[in-house]
N, C-alpha and C positions, 0 to 999 in steps of 0.2 A: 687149376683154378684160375677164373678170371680176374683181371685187378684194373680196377680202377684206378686214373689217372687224373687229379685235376689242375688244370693248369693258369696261373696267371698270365695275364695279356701283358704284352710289351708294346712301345712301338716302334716302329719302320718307315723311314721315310726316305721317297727317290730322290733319287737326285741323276741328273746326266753327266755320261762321260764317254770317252771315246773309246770303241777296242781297238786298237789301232795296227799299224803292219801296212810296208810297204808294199808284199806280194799277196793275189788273193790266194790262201788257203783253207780258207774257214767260210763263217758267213750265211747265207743263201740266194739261191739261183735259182729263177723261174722262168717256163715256157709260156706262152700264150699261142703255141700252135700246134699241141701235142711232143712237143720233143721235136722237133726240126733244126732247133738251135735256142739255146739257152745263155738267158743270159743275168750276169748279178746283181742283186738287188740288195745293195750294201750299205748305202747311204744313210746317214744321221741328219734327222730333221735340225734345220738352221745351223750347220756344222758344215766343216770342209774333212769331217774325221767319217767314221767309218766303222762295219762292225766286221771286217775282214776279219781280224782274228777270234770271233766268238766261237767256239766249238757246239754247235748246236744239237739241244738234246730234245728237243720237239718242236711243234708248229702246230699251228690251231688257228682257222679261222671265230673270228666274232659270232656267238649264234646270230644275233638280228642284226650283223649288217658283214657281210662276204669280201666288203671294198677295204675289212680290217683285218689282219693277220695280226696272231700273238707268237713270240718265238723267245725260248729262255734257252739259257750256254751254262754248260757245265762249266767254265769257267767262270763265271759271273753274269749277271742279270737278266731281265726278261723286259724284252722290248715291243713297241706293237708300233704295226706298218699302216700306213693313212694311203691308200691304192690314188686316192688326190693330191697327195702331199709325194708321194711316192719316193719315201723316204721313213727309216724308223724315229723312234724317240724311245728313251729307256724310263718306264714306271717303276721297276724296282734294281737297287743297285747292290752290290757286295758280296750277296749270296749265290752261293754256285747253284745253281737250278738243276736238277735231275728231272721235272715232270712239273705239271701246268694243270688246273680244267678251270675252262672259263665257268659258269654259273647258265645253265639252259634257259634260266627264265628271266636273270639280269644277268646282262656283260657285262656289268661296272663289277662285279662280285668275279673275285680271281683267285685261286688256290695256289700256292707256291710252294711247291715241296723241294727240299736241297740240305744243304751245310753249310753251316753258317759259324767262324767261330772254333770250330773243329767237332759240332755236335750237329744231330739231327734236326731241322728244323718245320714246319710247316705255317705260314702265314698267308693271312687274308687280307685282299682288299675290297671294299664295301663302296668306295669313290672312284674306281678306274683307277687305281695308280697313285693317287695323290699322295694316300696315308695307307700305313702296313700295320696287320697286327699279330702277334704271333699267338698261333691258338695249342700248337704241339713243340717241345722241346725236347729231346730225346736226354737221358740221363750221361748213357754212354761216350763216350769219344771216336771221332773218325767214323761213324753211323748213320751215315745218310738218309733220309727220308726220300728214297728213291721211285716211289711212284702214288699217286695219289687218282682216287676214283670219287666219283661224285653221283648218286642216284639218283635221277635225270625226273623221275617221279616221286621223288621225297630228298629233295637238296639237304635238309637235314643231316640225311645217311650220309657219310663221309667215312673212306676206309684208307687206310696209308700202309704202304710196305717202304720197309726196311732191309738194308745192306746185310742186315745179319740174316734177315728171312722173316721177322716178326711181321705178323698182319694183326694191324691194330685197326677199330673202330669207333666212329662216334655216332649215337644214334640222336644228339643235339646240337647241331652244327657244329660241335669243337671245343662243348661247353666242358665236356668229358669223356675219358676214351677207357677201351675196355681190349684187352690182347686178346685177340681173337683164336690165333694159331701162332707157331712159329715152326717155322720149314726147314729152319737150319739150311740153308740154302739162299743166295741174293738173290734179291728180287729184282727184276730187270722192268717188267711193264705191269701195267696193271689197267683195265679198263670195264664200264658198267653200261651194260648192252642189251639191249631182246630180255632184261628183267630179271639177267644175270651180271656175276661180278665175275670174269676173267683176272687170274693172277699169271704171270708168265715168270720161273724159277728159272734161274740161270743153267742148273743142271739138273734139275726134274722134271722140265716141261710144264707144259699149262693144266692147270685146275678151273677148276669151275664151282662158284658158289650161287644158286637157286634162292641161299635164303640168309641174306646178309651177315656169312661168314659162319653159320652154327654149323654148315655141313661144307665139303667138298669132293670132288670128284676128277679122279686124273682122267686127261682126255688126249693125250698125248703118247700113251705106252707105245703103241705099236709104231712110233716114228723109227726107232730103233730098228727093224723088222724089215720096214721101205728101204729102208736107205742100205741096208746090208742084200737086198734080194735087188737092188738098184745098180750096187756096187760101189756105193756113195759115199761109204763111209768105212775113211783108213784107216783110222784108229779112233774106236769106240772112248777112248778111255780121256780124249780129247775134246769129245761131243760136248758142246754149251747151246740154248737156246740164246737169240737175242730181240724177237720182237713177233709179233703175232698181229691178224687184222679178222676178227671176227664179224663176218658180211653182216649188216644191217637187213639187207634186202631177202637174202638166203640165209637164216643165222643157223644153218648147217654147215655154210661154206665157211672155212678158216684157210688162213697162209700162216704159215711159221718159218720166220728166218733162222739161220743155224751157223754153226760153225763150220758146217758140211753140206751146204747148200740148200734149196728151198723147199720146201714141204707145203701138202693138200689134203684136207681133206675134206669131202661134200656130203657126210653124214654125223659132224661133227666127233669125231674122233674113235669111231668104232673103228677105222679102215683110214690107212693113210697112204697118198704116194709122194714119191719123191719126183720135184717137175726137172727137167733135165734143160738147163741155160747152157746158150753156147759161150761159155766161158775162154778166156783168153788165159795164160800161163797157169794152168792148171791153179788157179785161186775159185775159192766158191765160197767165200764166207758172207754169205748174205744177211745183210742188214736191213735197210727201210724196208717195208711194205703198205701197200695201198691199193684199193680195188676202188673204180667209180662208184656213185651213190645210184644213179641211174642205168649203169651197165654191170653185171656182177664179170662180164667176161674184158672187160678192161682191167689190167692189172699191171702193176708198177713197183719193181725189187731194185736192189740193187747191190753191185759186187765193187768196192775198192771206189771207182771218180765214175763208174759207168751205170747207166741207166739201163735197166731192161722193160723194153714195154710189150705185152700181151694184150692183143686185139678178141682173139680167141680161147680166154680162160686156163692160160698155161702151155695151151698146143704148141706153138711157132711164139718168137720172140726176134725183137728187134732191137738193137745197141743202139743209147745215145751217151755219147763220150759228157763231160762236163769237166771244162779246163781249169782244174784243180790237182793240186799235188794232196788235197785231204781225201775224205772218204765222205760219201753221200752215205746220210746215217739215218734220215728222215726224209720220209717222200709224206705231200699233202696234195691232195686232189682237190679243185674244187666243184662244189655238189650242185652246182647250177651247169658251169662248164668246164665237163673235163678237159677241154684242148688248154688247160688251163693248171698249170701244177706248180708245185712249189716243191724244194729240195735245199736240206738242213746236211749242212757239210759241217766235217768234225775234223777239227786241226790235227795232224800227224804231228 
């Protein structure tokens, strides 16, 4: 049975402050010549402090205006970069941020999903930043509201997942939620795309919902199947998914990162393969993924501080190192110019 949640509104207000750290480990790094060299883009607006230690758990550009990046840290707050200023400044502070979606039709309108407190949280802001409001609170303790999707043709529609696996939704921007499912299983990504909702489980793989959460559909079974007739995979009983990029352009084509390196498929999950990186110390746990908006065979993963970029759809790949002792945990392309990328590194 479903149940109903109503929740009262709090508020939330930013404030700035430094993530600080004298080595860069964390943060983000961006190219502006396709990966030829990289460099970090760490800086706090009117500050000599720095968001070197932020462990970053996404990046988003601004829909109307690209010269803006949003970027929230699982250890605390979401900050947005002014490409003029070329420097961040933090609109929300305290709350560990697990997931972000700007608002497609207003950027001032920001979704915040994380913990806060030691519970679940999700809050909105309606001014850029200025003022927060909390529209979900989770009951539980240590429950993170770990990814949140937003329906791109009915911003209304609003679905969150949960650490424990629960998918909740609201069909009134947040006025009231309704459990949709629950996976027994954490939720790792979640995103609303081609008119569907993408859920990605840590160890069940990705789902698909058509029709805002009444049905789903596993699209990910035979990953298991690739990676064993690959040889990809050494102990089954180890396998975690951690992040997925369902093509805009092809919405057949998906990537899937893994525990066990990276995964393809171009009929949307009937048939999967496993793409084979020239990995360094036998490590292949790949994380960020990213494909251009204008080339589907441009593609961008990444294993430990290393970049791998694909000109040709997986075929051949090329190493771009990035001088971090973290892990590159989020790649973002920009959809004007890919020679143009951004990279979300997660502190060790």
């Amino acid at each position: 049975m479903k149940k109903t949640i109503l929740l009262a509104s709090i508020l939330f207000l930013s404030a700035s402050c430094a993530i600080g750290g004298n080595s860069v480990v964390a943060g983000t790094a961006k190219t502006v010549n396709g990966g030829s060299d990289w460099q970090f883009a760490n800086s706090i607006e009117s500050s000599k402090s720095n968001i070197n230690g932020l462990s970053i758990s996404k990046i988003s550009f601004d829909p109307s205006d690209r010269q803006k990046v949003f970027a929230g840290g699982y250890n605390g707050g979401l900050y947005q970069f002014d490409s003029n200023a070329n420097a961040w400044k933090q609109i929300l502070s305290n709350i560990l941020i697990y997931d972000f979606v700007v608002s497609p039709q207003d950027s001032k309108t920001i979704y915040a999903a994380g913990l806060f407190n030691d519970h679940g949280k999700l809050v909105i802001t309606k001014d850029g930043g200025a003022t927060w409001t909390q529209i979900y609170n989770d009951a539980t303790q240590n429950n993170p509201v770990r990814a949140v999707a937003l329906n791109p043709n009915n911003v209304s529609q609003i679905v969150i997942g949960l650490g424990s696996g629960s998918v909740i939704k609201s069909a009134d921007g947040g006025l009231s939620w309704q459990l949709v499912k629950d996976f027994s299983d954490r939720i790792n990504r979640m995103s609303w795309q081609n008119g569907s909702l993408y859920i990605l489980l840590q160890s069940k793989g990705l789902v698909k919902s058509p029709d805002f959460g009444d049905s789903f559909t596993q699209l990910s079974t035979g990953i298991g199947a690739a990676a064993a007739s690959q040889a990809a995979l050494s102990n089954s009983s180890s396998f975690t998914y951690n992040q997925f990029y369902a093509d805009t352009v092809t919405p057949a084509l998906i990537y899937i990162t893994t525990s066990q390196g990276l995964f393809k498929t171009v009929d949307e999950g009937k048939t999967w393969a496993a793409i084979k990186l020239p990995i360094q110390n036998g490590q292949n746990v790949t994380r960020g993924i990213a494909i251009a908006k204008n080339s589907s065979n441009l593609v961008f993963t990444s294993i430990g501080s290393t970049i791998y970029k694909s000109t040709d759809g997986g075929l051949t790949w090329q190493t771009q190192k990035v001088a971090t002792n973290g892990i590159i945990n989020y790649i973002l392309v920009d959809p004007e110019l890919p020679q143009i990328v951004w990279a979300g590194i997660y502190g060790q």
